[in-house]
N, C-alpha and C positions, 0 to 999 in steps of 0.2 A: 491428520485430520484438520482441517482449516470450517470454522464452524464461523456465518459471517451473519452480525451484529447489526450491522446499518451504516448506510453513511463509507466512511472509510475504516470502522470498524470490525476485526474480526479477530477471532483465538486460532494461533497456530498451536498444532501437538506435535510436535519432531522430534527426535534424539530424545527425547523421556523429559524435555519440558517445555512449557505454555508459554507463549508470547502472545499478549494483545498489541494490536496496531493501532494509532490512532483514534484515543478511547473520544469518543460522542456518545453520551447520554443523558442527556437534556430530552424535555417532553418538546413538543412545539413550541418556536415560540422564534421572536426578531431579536438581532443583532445590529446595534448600530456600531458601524465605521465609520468614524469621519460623518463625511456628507452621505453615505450607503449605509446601507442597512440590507444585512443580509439573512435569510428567512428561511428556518428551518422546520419542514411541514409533513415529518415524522418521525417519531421516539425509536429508541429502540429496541432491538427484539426482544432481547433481557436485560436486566438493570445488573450493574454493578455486581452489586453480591450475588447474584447467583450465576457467576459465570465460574466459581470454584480460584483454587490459588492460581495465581499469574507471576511466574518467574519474573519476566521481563517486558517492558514497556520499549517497540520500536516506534520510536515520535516523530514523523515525518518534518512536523516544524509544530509551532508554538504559538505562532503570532494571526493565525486563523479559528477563529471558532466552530468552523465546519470541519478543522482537526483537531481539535484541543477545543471542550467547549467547560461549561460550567461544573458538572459533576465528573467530568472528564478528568478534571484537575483534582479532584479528590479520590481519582483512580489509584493519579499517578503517586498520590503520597504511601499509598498501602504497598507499590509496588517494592520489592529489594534492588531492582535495577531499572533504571530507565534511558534509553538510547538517543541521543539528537545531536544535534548542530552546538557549535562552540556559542553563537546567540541565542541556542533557546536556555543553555547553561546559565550565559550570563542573568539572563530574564528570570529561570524560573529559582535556581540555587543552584547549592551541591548537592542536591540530591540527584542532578542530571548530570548523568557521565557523556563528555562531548567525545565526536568521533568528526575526525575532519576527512574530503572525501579518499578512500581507499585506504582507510585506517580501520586495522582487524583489533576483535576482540575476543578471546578465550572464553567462553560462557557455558556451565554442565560441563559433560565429558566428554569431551570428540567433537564439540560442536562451536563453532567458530560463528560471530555476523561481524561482517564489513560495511562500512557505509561507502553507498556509493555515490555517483553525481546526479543531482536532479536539477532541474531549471521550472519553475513553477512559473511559467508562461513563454512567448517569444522571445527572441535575440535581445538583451539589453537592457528586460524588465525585471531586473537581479534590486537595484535599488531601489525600485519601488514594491516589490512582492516579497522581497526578503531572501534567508535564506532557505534550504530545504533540502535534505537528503533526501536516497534510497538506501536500503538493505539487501545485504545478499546474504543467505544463512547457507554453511554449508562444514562440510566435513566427512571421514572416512566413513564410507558406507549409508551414509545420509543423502537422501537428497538433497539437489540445490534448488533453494527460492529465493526467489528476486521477489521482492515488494516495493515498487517502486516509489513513493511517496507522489507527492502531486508534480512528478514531473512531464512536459510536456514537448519534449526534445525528444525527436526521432533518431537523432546524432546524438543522443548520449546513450541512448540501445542501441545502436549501432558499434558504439567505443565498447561499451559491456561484452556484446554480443563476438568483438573481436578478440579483447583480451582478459574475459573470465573463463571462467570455467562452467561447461552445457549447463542451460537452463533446466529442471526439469517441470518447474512449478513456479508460473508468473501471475505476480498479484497485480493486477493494472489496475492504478487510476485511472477512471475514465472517467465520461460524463460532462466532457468539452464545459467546463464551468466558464462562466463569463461574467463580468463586471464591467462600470463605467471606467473604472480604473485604467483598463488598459483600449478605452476604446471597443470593448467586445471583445477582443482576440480571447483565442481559447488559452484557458489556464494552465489545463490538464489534456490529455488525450481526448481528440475525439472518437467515434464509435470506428473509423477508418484507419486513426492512429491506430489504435490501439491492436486494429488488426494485421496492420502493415508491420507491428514492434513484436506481436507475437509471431508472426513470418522470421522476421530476422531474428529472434531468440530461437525459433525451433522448436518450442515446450510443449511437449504432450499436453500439457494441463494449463489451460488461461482461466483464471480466477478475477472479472474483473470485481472492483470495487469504488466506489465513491462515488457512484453514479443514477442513486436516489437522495431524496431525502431531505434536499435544499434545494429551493428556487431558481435558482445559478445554475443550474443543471441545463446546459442545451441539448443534451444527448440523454438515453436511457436505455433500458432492458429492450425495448422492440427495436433502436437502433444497434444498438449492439449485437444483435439475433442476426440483423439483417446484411451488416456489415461483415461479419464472420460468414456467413454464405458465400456473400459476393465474393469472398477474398479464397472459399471454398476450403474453409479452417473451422468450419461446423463441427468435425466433431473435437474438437480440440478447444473448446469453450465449453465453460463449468458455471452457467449464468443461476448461482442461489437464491431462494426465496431468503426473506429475512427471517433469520433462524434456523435456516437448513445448516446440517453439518454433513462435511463432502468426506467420505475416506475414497483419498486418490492413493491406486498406486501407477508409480511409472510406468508397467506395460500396460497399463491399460485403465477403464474408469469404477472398474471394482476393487475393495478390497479395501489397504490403508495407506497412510504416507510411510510408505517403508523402502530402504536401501532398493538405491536404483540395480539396471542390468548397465555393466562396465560399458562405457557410451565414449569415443575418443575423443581426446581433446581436439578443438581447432587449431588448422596450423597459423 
């Protein structure tokens, strides 16, 4: 069950435990950067407490408040595990266990997350955007989900899409975010990304997310509609209202997130 919150927000249910992504739940309201200021112009679907226990926290990065915002950080204190980058560790404490990229981790019973590579924006904008992973959750008789963090590298789904293991369930940033920072280039996936990244993963199920919810937002839900058409992967996009909760199963768009049908590896 993937149940999506807002923002890049959502509860995954696999393997018999809950992961939040990404916690955002602040009401409206600005963020000043530097000389930016960034504008977040809706709350989320449910607050904190009532989203029940949260095994684990996968934290795409730290140093953005459209991923990590204000009540966000008092998420992650209640959490027993929380997932990121060796600098959001250093930043936030030890209470974040770092994962550098394609470094696994044993978590529940049978169920493994990997971090993997992201690049939050074009070639070379690593020291000014920071760092940032993705997630790959997977294990015996589980499905695999990719949650990609704000990454915006078509070449790093492509490196995935060669040497992991079949997607069945992709969480995309999308929502082509843009700032003066980098000139406008997009941050994250645009609406075409996104669908060109779900082509080369294969994934019955694309889950985008990040792509309401803040100003930055150059892309949304009608481009995204629109974009999976064109690319003729309509039915293969899972576009949630805020608050909807999705049970996907792999052969198809009923039922729950339960043990795939044996799918071959790529050679």
């Amino acid at each position: 069950m993937i149940e999506y919150i807002g923002g890049p927000t959502a509860v995954i249910e696999i393997g018999g435990m809950r992961f939040l992504t990404d916690p955002t739940f602040d009401p409206p309201g600005e963020y000043p950067i530097g000389e930016r200021v960034l504008a977040k112009t809706a709350g989320p679907a449910r607050p904190p407490d009532a989203l029940g226990p949260i095994d684990a926290v996968l934290l795409s990065h730290d140093q953005h408040p459209d991923n990590l915002d204000r009540l966000g950080r008092d998420a992650l204190a209640r959490a027993p595990l929380v997932l990121s980058t060796p600098a959001a560790t250093a930043r936030l404490g030890d209470g974040v266990t770092a994962l550098e990229p394609w470094q696994a981790v044993d978590v529940g019973e049978g169920l493994r997350v990997t971090a993997v590579p992201a690049r939050h924006g074009p070639a070379g904008s690593e020291p000014l955007v920071g760092e940032v992973t993705g997630f790959v959750l997977s294990g015996d008789e589980i499905p695999t989900v990719y949650v990609s963090g704000d990454n915006a590298s078509l070449e790093i789904v492509r490196s995935l899409a060669d040497h992991g293991p079949p997607i069945d369930v992709a969480l995309l940033f999308a929502g082509a975010a843009r700032t003066p920072l980098l000139d406008h280039a997009p941050l994250t996936l645009t609406s075409e990304r996104a669908a060109e990244a779900a082509a080369v993963l294969g994934a019955p199920h694309v889950v985008p997310l990040h792509f309401e919810g803040w100003a930055h937002f150059s892309d949304g839900r009608d481009t995204l509609q629109e974009a999976f058409e064109r690319a003729g992967l309509a039915d293969r996009l899972r576009l949630p209202a805020p608050g909807q909760r999705l049970r996907l199963s792999v052969g198809g768009p009923d039922g729950t997130l339960a043990a795939p049908p044996i799918r071959k590896r790529r050679p």
